[in-house]
LUMKOL-435961 format. One line per field, with one value per atom (N, C-alpha, C): residue number from 1; residue in one letter; atom name; x negated, y negated, z. Coordinates in nm, 2 decimals, m for minus. Example, Ala and Ser with C-alpha at 12.3 -4.5 7.8 and 13.67 -1.06 7.14 Angstrom:
BEGIN
num = [1,1,1,2,2,2]
residu = [a,a,a,s,s,s]
atome = [N,CA,C,N,CA,C]
xx = [m1.32,m1.23,m1.32,m1.28,m1.37,m1.29]
yy = [0.57,0.45,0.33,0.22,0.11,0.00]
zz = [0.78,0.78,0.78,0.71,0.71,0.79]
END
This chain:
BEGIN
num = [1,1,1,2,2,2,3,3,3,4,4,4,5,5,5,6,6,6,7,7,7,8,8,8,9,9,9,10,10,10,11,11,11,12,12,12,13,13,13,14,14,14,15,15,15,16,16,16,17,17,17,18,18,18,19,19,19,20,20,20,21,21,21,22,22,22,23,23,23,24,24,24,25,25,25,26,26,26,27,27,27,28,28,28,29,29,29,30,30,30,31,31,31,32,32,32,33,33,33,34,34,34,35,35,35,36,36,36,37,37,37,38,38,38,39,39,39,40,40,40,41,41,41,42,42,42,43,43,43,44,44,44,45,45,45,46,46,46,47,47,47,48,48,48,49,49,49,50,50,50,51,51,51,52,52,52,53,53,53,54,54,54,55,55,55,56,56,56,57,57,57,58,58,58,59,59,59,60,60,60,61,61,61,62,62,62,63,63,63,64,64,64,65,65,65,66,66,66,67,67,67,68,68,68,69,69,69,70,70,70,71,71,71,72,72,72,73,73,73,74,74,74,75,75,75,76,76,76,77,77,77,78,78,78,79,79,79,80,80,80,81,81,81,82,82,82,83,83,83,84,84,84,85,85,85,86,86,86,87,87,87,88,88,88,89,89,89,90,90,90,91,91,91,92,92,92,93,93,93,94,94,94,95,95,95,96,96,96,97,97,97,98,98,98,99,99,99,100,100,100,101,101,101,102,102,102,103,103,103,104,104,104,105,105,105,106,106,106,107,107,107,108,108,108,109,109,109,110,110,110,111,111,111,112,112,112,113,113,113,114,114,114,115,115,115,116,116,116,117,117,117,118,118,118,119,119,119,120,120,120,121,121,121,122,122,122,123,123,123,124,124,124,125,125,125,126,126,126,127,127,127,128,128,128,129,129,129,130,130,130,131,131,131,132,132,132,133,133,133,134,134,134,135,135,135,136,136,136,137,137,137,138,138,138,139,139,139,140,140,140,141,141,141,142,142,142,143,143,143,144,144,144,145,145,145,146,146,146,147,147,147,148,148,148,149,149,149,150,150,150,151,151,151,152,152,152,153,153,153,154,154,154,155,155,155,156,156,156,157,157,157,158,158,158,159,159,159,160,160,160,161,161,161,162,162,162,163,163,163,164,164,164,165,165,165]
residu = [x,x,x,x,x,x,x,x,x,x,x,x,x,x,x,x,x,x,x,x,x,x,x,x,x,x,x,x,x,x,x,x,x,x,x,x,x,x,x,x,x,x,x,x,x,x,x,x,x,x,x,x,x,x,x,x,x,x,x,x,x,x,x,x,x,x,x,x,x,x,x,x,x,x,x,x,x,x,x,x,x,x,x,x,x,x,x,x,x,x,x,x,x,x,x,x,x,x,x,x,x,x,x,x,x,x,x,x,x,x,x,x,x,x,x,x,x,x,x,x,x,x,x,x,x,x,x,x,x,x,x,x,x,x,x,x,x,x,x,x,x,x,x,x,x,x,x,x,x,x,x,x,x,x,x,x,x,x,x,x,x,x,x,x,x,x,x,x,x,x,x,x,x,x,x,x,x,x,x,x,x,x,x,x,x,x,x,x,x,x,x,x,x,x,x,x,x,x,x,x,x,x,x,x,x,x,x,x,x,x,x,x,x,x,x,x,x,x,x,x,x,x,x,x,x,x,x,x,x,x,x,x,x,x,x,x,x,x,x,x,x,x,x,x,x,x,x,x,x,x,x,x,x,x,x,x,x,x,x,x,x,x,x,x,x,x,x,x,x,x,x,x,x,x,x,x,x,x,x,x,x,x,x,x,x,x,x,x,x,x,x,x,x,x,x,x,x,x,x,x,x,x,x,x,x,x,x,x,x,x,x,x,x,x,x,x,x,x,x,x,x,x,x,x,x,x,x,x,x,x,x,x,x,x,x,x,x,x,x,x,x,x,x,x,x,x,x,x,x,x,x,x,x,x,x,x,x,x,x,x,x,x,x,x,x,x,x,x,x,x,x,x,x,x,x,x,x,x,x,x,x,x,x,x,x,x,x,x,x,x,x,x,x,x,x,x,x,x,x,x,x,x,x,x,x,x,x,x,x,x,x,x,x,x,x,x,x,x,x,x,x,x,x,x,x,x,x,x,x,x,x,x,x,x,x,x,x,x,x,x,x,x,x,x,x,x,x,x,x,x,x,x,x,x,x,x,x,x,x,x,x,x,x,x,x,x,x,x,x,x,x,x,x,x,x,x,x,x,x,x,x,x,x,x,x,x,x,x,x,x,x,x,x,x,x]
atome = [N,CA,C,N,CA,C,N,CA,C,N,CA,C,N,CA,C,N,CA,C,N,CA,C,N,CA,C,N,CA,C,N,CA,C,N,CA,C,N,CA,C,N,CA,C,N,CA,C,N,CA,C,N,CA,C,N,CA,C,N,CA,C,N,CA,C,N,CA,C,N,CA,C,N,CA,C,N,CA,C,N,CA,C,N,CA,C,N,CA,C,N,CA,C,N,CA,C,N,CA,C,N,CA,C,N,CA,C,N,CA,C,N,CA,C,N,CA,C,N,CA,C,N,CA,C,N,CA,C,N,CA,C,N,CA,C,N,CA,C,N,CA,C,N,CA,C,N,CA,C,N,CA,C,N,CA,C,N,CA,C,N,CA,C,N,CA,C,N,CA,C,N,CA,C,N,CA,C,N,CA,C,N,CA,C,N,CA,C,N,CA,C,N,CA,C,N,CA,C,N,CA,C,N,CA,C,N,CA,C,N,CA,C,N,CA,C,N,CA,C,N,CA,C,N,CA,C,N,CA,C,N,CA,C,N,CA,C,N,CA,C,N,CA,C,N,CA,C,N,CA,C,N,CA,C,N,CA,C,N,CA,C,N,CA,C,N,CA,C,N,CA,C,N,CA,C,N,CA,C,N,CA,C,N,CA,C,N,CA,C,N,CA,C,N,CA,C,N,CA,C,N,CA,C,N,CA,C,N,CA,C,N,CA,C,N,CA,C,N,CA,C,N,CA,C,N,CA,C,N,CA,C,N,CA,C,N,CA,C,N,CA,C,N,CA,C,N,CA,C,N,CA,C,N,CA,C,N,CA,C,N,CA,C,N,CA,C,N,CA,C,N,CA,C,N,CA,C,N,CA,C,N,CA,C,N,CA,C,N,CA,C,N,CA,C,N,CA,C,N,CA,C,N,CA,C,N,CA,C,N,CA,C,N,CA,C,N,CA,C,N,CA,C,N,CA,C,N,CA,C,N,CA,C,N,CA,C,N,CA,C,N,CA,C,N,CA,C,N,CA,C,N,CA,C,N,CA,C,N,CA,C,N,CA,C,N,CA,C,N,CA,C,N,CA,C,N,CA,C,N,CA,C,N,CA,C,N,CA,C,N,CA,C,N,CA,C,N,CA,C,N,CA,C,N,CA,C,N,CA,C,N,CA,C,N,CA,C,N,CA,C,N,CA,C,N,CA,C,N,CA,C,N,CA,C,N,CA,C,N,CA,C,N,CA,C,N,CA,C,N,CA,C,N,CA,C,N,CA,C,N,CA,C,N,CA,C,N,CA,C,N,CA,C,N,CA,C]
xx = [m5.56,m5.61,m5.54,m5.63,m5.54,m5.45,m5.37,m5.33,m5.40,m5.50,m5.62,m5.71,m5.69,m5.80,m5.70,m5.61,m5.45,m5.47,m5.46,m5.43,m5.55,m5.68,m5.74,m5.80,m5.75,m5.79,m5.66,m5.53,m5.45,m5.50,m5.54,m5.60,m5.71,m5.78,m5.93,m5.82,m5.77,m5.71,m5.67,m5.59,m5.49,m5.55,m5.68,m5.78,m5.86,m5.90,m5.97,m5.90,m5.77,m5.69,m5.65,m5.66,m5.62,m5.78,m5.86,m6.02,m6.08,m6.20,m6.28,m6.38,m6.48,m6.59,m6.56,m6.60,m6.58,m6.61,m6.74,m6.78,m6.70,m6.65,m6.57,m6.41,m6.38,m6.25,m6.24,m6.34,m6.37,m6.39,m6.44,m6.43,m6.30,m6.26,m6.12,m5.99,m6.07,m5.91,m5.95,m6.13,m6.13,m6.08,m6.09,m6.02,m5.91,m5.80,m5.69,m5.66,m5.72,m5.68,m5.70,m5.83,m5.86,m5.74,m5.69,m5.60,m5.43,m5.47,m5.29,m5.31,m5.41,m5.44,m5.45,m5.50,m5.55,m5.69,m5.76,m5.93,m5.97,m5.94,m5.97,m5.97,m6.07,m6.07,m6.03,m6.08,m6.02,m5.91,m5.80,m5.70,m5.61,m5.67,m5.61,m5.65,m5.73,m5.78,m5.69,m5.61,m5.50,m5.39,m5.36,m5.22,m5.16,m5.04,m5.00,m4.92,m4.89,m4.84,m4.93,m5.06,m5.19,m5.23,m5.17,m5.22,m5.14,m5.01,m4.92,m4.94,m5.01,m5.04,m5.22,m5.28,m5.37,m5.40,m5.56,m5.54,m5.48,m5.51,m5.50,m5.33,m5.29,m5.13,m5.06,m5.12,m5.08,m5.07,m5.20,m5.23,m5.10,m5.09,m4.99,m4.85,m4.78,m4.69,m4.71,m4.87,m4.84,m4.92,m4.97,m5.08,m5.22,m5.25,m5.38,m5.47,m5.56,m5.61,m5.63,m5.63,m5.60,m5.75,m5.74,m5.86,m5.78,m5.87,m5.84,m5.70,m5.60,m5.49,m5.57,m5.52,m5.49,m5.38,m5.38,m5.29,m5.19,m5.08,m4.98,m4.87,m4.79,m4.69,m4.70,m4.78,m4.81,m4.82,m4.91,m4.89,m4.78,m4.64,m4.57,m4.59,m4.66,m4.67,m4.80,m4.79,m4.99,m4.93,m5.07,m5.07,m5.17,m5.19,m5.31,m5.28,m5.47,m5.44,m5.53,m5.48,m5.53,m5.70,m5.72,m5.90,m5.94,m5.85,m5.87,m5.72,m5.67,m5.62,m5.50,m5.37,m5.28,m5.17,m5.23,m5.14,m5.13,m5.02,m5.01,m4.91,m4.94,m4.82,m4.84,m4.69,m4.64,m4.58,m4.57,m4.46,m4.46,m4.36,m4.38,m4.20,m4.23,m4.11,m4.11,m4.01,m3.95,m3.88,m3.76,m3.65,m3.52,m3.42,m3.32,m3.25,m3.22,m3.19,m3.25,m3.34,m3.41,m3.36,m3.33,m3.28,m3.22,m3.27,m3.21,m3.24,m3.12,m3.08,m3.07,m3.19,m3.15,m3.05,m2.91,m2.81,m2.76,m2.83,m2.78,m2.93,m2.97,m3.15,m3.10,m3.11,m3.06,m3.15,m3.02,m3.08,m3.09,m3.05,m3.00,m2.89,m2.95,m2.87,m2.89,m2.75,m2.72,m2.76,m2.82,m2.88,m2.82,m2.75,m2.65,m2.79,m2.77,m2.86,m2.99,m2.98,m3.13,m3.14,m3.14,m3.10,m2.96,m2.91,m2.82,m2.83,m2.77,m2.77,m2.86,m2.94,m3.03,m3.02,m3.12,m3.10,m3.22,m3.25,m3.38,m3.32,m3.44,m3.46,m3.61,m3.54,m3.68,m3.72,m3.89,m3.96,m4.08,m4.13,m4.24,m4.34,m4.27,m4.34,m4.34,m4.24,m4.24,m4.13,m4.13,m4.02,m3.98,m3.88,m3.88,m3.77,m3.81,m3.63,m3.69,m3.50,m3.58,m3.41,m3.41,m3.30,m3.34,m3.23,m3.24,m3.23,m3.31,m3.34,m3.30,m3.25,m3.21,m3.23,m3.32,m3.37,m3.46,m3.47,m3.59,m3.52,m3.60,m3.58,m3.71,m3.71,m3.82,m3.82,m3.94,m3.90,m4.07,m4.01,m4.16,m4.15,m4.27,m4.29,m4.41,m4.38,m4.48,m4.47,m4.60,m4.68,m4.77,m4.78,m4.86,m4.82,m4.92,m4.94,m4.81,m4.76,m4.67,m4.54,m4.55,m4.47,m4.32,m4.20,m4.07,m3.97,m3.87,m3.78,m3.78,m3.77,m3.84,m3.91,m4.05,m4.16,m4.15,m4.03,m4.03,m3.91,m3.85,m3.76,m3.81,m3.92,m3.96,m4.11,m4.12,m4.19,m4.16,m3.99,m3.92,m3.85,m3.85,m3.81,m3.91,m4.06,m4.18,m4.17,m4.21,m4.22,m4.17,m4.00,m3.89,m3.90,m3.95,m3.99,m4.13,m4.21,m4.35,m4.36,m4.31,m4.24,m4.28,m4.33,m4.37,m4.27,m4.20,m4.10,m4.13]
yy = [m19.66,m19.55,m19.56,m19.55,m19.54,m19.39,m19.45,m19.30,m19.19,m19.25,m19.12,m19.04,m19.16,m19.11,m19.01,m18.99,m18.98,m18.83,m18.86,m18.72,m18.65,m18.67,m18.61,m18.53,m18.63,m18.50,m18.41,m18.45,m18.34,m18.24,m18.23,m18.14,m18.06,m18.15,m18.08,m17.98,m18.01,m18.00,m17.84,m17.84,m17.78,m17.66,m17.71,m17.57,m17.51,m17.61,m17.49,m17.45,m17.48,m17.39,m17.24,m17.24,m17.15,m17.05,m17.07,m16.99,m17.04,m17.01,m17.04,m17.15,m17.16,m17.23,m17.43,m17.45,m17.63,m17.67,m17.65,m17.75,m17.72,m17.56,m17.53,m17.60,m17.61,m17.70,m17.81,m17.88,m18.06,m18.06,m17.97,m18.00,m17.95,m17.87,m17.82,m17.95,m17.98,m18.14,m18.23,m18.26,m18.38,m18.35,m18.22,m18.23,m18.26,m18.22,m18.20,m18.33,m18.45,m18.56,m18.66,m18.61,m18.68,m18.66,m18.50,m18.53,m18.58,m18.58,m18.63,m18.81,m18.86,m19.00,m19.05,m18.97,m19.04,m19.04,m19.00,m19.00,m18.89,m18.83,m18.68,m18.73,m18.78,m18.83,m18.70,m18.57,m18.46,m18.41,m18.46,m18.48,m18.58,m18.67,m18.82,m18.77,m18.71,m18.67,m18.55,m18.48,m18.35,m18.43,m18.52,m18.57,m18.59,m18.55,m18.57,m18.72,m18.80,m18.90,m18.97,m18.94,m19.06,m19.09,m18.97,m18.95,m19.04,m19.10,m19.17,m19.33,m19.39,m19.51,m19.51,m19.60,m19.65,m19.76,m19.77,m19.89,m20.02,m20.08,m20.16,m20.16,m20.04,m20.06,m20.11,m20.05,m20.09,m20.23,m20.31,m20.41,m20.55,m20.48,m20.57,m20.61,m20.48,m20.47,m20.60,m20.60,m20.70,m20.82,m20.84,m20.95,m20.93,m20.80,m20.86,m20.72,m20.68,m20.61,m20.47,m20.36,m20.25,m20.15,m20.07,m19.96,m19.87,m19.76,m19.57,m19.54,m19.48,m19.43,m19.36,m19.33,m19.24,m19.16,m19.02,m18.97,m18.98,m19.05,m19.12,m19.00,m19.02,m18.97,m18.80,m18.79,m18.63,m18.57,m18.59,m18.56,m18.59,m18.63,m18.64,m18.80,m18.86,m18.99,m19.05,m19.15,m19.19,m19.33,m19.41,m19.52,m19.61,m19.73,m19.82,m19.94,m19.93,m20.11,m20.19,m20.29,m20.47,m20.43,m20.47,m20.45,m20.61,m20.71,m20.79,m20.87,m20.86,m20.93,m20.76,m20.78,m20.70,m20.59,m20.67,m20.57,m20.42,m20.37,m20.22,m20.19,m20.08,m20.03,m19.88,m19.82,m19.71,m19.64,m19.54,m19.42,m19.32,m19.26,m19.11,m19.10,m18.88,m18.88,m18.70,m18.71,m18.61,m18.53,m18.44,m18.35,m18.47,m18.46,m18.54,m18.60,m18.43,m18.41,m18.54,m18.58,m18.66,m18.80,m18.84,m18.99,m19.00,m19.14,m19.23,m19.42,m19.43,m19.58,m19.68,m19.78,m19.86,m19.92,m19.89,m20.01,m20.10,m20.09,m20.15,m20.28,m20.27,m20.35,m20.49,m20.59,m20.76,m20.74,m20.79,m20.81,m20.67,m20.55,m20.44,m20.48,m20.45,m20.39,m20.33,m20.27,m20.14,m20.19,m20.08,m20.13,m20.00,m20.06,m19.95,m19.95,m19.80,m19.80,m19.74,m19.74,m19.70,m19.60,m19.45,m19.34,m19.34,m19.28,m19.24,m19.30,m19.38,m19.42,m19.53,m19.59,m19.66,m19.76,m19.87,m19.96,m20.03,m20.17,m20.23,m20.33,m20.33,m20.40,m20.47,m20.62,m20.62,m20.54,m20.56,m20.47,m20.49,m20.45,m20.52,m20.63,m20.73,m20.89,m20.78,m20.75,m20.69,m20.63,m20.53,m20.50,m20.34,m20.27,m20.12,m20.10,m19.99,m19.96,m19.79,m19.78,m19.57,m19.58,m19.45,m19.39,m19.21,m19.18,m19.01,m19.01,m18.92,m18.86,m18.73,m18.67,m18.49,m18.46,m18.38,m18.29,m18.40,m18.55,m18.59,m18.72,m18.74,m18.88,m18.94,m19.11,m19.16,m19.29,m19.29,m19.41,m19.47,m19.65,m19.73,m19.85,m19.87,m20.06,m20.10,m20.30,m20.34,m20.46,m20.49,m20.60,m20.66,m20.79,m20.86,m20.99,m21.03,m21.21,m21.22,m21.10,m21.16,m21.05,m20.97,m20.81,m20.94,m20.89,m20.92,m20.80,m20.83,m20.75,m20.67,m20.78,m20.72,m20.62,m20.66,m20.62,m20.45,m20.45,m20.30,m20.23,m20.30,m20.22,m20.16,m20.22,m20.23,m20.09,m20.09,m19.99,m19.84,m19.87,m19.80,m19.67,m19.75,m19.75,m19.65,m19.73,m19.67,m19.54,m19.52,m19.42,m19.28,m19.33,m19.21,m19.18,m19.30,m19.21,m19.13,m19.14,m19.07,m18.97,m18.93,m18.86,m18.71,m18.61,m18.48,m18.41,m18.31,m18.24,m18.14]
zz = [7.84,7.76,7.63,7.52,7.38,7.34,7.27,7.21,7.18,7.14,7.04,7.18,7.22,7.39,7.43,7.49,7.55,7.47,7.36,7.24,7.27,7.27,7.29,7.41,7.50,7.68,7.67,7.64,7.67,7.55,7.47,7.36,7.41,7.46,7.52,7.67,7.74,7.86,7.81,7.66,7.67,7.59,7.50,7.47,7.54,7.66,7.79,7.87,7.91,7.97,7.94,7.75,7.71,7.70,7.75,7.73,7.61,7.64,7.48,7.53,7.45,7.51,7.47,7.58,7.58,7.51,7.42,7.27,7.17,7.15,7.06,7.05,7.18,7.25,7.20,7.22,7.24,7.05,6.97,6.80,6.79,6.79,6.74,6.78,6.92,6.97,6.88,6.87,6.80,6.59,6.57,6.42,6.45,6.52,6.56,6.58,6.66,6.63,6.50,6.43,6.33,6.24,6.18,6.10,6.14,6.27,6.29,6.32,6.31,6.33,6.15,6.10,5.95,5.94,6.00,6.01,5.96,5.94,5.89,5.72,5.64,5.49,5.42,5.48,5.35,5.37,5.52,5.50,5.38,5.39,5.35,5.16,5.15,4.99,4.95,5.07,5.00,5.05,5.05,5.10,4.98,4.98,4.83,4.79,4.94,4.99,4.95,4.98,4.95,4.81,4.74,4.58,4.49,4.60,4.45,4.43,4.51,4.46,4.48,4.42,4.41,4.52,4.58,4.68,4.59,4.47,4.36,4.40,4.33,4.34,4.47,4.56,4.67,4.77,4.72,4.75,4.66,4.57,4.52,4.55,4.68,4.74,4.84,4.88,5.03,4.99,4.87,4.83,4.91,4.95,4.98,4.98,4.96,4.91,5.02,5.02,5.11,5.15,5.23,5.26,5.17,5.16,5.11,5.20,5.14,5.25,5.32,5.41,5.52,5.57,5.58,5.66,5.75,5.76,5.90,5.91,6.01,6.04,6.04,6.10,6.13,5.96,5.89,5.74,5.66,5.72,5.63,5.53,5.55,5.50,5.49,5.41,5.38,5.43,5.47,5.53,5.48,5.40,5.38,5.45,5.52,5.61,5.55,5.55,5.43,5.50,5.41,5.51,5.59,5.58,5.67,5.73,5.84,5.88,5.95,5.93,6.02,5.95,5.82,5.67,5.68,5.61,5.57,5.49,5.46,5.40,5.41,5.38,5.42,5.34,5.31,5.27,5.33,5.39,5.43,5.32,5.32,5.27,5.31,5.39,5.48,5.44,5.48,5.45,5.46,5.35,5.36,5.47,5.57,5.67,5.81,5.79,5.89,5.84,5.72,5.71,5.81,5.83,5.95,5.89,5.91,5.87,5.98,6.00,6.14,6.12,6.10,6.08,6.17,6.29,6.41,6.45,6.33,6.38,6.31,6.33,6.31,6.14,6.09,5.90,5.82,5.91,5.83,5.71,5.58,5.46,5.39,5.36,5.28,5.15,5.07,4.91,4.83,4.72,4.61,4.51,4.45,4.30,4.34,4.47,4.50,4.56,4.50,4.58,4.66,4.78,4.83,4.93,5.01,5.20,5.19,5.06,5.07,5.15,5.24,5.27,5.28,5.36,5.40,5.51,5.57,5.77,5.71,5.76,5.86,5.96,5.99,6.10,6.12,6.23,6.28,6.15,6.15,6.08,5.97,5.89,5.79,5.76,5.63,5.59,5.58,5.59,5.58,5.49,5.42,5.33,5.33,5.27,5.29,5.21,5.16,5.11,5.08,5.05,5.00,4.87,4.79,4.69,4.68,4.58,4.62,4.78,4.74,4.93,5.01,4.95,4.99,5.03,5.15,5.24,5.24,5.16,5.16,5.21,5.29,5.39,5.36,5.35,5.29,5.38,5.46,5.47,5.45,5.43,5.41,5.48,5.51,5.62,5.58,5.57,5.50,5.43,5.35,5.31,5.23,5.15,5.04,5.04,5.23,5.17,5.22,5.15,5.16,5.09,5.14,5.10,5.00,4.90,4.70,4.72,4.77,4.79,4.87,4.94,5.00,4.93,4.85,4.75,4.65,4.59,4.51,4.51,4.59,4.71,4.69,4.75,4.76,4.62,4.52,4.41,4.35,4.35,4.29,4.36,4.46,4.55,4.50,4.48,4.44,4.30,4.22,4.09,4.11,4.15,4.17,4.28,4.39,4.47,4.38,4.43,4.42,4.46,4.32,4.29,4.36]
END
């Protein structure tokens, strides 16, 4: 069973438990999953995560050309996937407080100049870097024909200047 499937009977499960009529149930779970999946487009058009790069911009992180973001990480972050093959890319950017540095992940390094704590990992056939900004923890990767280290520093960098005060 997929995630989305998974998310959605315990949703459906968990609004007729609570009363209320089953069609009403079954729309309310399925918005409920659309915006915490990224399917929900008028989610992904108020994301303010989705508003700072362009698919254009984005595509040039990984070399290959991207869909419309989408909504990821429970709103805190926008997500574009290559529209062919296994690419993506990522930003979410959280409360400082949640930084977390894999330093213990093979090819973890610490990066100076780049915000606070900054660092970059490889990660899944790809790259991730994150650091702190004032109150703000911003965490980026990329996947794809041409994403590398640079490539998610560089990400990273963009990100924190464009980042919503």
């Amino acid at each position: 069973m997929t995630r989305i499937a998974a998310f959605t009977l315990i949703a459906s499960v968990l609004l007729t438990a609570c009363g209320g009529s089953q069609a009403a149930d079954q729309s309310d779970a399925r918005k409920a999953v659309a915006a915490l999946t990224g399917d929900d487009k008028r989610a992904a058009a108020n994301n303010p995560h989705c508003k700072m790069f362009t698919q254009a911009e984005v595509a040039k992180f990984i070399g290959e050309p991207v869909s419309a973001g989408r909504t990821a990480a429970m709103g805190s972050g926008c997500q574009w996937l290559a529209t062919v093959g296994r690419g993506n890319v990522m930003v979410q950017i959280v409360p400082s407080n949640y930084h977390e540095r894999p330093s213990l992940a093979d090819g973890f390094k610490e990066v100076a100049g780049i915000g606070a704590r900054g660092f970059v990992v490889p990660e899944s056939g790809g790259w991730g870097a994150g650091a702190i900004e004032g109150k703000d923890a911003i965490r980026v990767s990329v996947v794809g024909a041409s994403a590398s280290e640079a490539s998610a520093l560089a990400l990273l960098k963009e990100a924190i200047g464009r980042r919503a005060r």
